[in-house]
Backbone as numpy.savetxt, mean C-alpha at the origin, in Angstrom:
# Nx Ny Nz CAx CAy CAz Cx Cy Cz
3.02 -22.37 -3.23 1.72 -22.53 -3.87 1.82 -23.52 -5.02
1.00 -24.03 -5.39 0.81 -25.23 -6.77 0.38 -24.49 -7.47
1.73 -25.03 -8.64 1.61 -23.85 -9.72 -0.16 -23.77 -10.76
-0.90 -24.97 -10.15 -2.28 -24.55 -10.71 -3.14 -24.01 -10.03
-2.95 -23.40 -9.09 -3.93 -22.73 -7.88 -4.41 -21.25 -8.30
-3.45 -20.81 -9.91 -4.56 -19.97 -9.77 -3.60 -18.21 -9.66
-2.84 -18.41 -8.67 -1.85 -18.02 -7.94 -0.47 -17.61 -8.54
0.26 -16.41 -8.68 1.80 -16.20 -8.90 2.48 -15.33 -8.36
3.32 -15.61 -7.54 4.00 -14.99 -6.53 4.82 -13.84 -6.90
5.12 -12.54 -6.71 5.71 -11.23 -7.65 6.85 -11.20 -6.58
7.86 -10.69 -7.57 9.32 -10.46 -6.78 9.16 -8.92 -6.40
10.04 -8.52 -5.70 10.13 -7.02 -5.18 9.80 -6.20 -6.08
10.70 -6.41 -7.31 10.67 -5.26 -8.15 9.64 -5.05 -8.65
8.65 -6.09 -9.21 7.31 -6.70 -10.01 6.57 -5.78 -8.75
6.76 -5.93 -7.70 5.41 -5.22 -6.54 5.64 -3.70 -6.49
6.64 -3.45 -6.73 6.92 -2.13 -6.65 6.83 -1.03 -8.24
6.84 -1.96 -9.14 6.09 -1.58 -10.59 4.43 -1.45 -10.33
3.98 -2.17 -10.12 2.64 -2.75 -9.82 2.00 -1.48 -8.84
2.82 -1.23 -7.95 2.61 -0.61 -6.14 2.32 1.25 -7.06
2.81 1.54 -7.86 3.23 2.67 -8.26 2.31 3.29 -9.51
1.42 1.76 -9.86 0.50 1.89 -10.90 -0.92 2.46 -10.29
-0.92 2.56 -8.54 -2.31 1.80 -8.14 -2.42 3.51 -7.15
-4.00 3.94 -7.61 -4.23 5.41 -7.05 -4.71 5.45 -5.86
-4.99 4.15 -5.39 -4.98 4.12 -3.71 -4.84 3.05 -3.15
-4.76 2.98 -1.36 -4.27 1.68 -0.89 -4.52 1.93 0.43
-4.39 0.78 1.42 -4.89 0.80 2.89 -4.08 0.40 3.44
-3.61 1.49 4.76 -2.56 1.56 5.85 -3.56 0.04 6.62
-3.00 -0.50 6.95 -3.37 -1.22 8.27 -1.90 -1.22 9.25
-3.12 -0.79 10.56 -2.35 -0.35 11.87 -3.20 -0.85 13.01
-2.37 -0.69 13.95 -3.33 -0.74 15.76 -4.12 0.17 16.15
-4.88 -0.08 16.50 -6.52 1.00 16.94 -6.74 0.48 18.46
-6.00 0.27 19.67 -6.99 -0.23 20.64 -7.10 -0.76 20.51
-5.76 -2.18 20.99 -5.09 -3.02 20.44 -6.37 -4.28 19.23
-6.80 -3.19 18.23 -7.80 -4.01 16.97 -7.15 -3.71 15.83
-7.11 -4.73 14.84 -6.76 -3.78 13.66 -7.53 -3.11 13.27
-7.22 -1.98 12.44 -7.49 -0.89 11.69 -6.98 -0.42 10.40
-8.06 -0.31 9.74 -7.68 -0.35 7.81 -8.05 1.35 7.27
-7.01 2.22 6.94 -7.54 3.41 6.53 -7.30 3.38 4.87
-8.00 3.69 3.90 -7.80 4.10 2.62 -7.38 5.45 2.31
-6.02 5.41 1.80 -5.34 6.68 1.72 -4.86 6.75 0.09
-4.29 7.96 -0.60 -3.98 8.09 -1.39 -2.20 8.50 -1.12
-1.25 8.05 -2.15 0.01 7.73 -1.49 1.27 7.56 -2.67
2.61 7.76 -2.62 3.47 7.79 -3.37 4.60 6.98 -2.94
5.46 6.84 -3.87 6.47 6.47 -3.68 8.12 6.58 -3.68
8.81 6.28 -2.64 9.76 6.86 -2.63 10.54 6.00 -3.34
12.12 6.69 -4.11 12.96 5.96 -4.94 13.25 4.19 -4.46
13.21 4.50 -2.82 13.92 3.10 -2.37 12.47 2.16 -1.93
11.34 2.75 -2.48 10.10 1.61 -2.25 9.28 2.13 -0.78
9.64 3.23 0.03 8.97 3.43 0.79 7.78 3.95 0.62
6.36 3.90 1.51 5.57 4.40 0.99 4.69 5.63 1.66
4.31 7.04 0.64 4.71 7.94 1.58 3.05 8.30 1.31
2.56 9.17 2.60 1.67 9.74 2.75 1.51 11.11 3.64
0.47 11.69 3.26 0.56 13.30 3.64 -1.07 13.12 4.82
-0.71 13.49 6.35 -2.18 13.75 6.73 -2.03 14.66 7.59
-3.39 15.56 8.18 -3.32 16.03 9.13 -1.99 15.76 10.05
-1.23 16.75 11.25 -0.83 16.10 12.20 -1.54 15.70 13.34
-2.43 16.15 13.88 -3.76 16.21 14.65 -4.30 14.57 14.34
-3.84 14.07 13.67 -4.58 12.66 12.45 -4.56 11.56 13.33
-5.83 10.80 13.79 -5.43 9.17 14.00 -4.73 8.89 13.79
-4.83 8.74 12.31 -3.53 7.85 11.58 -1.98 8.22 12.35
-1.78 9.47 12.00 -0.37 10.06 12.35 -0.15 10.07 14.13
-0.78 9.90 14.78 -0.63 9.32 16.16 -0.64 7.87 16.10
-1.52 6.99 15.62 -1.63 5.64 15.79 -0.04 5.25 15.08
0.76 6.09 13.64 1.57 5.32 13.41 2.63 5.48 13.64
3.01 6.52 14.33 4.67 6.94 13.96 5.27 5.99 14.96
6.53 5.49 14.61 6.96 4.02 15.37 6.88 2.95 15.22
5.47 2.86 14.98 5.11 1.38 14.63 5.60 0.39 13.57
5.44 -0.57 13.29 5.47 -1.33 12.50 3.60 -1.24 11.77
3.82 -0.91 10.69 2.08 -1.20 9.75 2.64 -2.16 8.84
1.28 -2.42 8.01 1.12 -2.80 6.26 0.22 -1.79 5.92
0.93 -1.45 4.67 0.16 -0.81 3.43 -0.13 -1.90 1.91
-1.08 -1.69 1.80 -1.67 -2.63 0.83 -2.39 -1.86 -0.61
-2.31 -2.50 -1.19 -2.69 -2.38 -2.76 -2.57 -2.97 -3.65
-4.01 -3.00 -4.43 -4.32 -3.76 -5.42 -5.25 -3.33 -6.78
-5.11 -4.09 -7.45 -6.30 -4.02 -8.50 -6.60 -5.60 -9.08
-8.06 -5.14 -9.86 -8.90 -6.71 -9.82 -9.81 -6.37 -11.34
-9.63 -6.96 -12.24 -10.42 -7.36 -13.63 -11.58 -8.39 -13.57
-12.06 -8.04 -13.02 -13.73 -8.89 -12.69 -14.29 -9.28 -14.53
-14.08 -8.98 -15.25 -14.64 -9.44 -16.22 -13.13 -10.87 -16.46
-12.00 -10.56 -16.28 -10.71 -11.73 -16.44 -10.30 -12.45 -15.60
-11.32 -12.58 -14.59 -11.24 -12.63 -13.21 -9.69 -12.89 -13.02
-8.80 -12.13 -13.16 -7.40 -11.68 -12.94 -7.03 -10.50 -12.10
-5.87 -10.00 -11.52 -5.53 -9.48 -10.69 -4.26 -9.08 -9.96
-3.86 -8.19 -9.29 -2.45 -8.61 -8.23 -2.97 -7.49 -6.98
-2.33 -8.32 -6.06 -2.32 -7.40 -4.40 -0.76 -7.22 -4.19
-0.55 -5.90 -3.73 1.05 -6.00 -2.70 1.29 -5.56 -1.61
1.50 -6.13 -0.70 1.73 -5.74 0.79 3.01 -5.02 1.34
2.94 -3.68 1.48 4.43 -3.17 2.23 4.02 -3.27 3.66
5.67 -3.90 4.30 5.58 -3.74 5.66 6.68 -3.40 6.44
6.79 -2.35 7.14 7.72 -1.79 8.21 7.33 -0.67 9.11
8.57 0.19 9.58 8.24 0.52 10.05 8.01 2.03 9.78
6.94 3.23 10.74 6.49 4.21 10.18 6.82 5.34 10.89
7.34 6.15 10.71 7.51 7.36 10.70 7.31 8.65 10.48
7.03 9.98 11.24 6.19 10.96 10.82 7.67 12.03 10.90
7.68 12.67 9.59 8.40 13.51 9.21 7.86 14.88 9.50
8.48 15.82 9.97 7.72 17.20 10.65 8.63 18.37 9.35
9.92 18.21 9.49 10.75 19.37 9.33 12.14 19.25 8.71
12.68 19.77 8.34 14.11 19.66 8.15 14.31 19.05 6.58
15.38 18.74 5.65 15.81 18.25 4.37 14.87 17.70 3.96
14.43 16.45 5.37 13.42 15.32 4.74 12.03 15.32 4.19
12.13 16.58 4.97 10.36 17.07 4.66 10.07 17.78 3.45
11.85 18.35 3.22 11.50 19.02 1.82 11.17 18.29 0.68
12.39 17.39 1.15 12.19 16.14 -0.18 10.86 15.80 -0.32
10.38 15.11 0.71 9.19 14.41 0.51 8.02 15.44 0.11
8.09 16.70 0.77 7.28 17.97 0.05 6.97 17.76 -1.67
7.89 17.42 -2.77 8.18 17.37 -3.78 7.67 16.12 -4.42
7.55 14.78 -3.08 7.19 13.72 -3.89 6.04 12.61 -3.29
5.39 13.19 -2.04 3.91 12.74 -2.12 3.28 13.65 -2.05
2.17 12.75 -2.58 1.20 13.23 -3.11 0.36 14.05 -2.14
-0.27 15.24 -2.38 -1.84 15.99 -1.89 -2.62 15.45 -1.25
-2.61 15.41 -0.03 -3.94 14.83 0.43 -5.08 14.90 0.33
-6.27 14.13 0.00 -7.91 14.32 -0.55 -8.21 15.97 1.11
-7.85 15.65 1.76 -8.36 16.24 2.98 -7.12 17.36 3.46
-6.56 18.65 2.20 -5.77 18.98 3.45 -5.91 20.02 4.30
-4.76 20.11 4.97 -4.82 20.93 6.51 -3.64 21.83 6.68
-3.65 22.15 6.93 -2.15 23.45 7.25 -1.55 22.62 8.25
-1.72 22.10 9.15 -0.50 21.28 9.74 -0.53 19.85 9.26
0.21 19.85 7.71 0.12 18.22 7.37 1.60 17.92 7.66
1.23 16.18 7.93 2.60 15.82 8.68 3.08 14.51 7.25
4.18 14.38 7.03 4.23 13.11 6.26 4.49 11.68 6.53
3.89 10.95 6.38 4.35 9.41 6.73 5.07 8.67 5.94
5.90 8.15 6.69 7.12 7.71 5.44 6.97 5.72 6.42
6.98 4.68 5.48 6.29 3.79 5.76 7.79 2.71 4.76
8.52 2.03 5.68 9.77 1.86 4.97 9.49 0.36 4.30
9.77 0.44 3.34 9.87 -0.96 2.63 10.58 -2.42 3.01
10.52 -2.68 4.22 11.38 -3.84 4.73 11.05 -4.86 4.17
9.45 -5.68 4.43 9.21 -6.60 3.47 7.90 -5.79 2.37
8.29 -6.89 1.51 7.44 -6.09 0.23 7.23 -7.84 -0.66
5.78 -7.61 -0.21 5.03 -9.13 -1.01 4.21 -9.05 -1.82
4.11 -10.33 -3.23 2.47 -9.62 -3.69 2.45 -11.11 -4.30
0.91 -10.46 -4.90 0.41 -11.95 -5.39 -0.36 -11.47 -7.11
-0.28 -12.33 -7.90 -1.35 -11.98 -9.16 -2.03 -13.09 -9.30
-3.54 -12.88 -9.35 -4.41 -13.64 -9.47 -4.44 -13.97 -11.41
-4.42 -14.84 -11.62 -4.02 -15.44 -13.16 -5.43 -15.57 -13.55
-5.78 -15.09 -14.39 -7.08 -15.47 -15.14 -7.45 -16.95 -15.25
-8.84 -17.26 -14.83 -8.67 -18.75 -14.86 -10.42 -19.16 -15.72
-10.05 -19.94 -16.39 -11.64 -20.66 -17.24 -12.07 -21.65 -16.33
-11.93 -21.98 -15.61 -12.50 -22.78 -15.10 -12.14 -23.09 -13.64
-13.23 -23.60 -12.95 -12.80 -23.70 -11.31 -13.46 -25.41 -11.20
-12.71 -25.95 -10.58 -12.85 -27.28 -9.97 -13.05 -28.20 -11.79
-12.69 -28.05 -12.24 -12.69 -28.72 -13.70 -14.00 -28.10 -14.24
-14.62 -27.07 -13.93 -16.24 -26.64 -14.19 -15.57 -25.77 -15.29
-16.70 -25.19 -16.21 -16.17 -23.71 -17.20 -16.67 -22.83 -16.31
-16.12 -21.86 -16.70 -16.67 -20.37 -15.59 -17.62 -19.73 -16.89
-18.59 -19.19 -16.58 -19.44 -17.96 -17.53 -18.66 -17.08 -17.66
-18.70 -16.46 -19.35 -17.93 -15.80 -19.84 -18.53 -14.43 -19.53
């Protein structure tokens, strides 16, 4: 990117500070072979994975276990017109039982919706991208309204 576009590219660690600040975010997955964007509420694991609690019965938790998704999240200052997005992407997995489930029992979060058979999604951090939108006065040499 040109460093005046506006634009600044965040390293892992920067997305995963950022990723951990933000109270919700959207799985995108395959629906019949379309994409599909769910807004979930979600935590994080020590090594950057990103975890979620749903129904097992769940779209979601059928559409993902296996797959490769993105989970996304952001926030946006409309009055500074500033910002950052971060994209996790790998692959996803539904945790039922055993050590792993305890752990993760302990460290995502409640689901808005729950159910007695909740399953957890564990969503591994392979790539992990983001962007911050830089506050800018002006667009095309114009001033922007304050």
């Amino acid at each position: 990117m040109h460093p005046n576009d506006g634009f600044r590219e965040l390293g892992r660690a920067e997305c995963l500070r950022l990723l951990a600040t933000a109270p919700v975010g959207r799985v995108v997955y395959t629906r019949q072979a379309l994409p599909a964007v769910v807004p979930v509420n979600f935590g994080l694991d020590t090594d950057g994975a990103v975890l979620l609690r749903t129904p097992a019965a769940s779209e979601l938790a059928r559409a993902v276990d296996g797959a490769v998704v993105a989970f996304e999240a952001d926030a946006v200052d409309m009055a500074r017109r500033a910002g950052w997005s971060v994209v996790v992407t790998g692959p996803a997995e539904i945790v039922i039982d055993g050590p792993e489930a305890g752990r993760l029992e302990r460290m995502a979060p409640c689901s808005w919706v729950p159910s007695p058979d909740e399953v957890f999604i564990r969503i591994d951090a392979e790539l992990v991208t983001g962007r911050e939108l830089v506050g800018r006065r002006t667009m095309y040499g114009v001033p922007l309204p304050a």
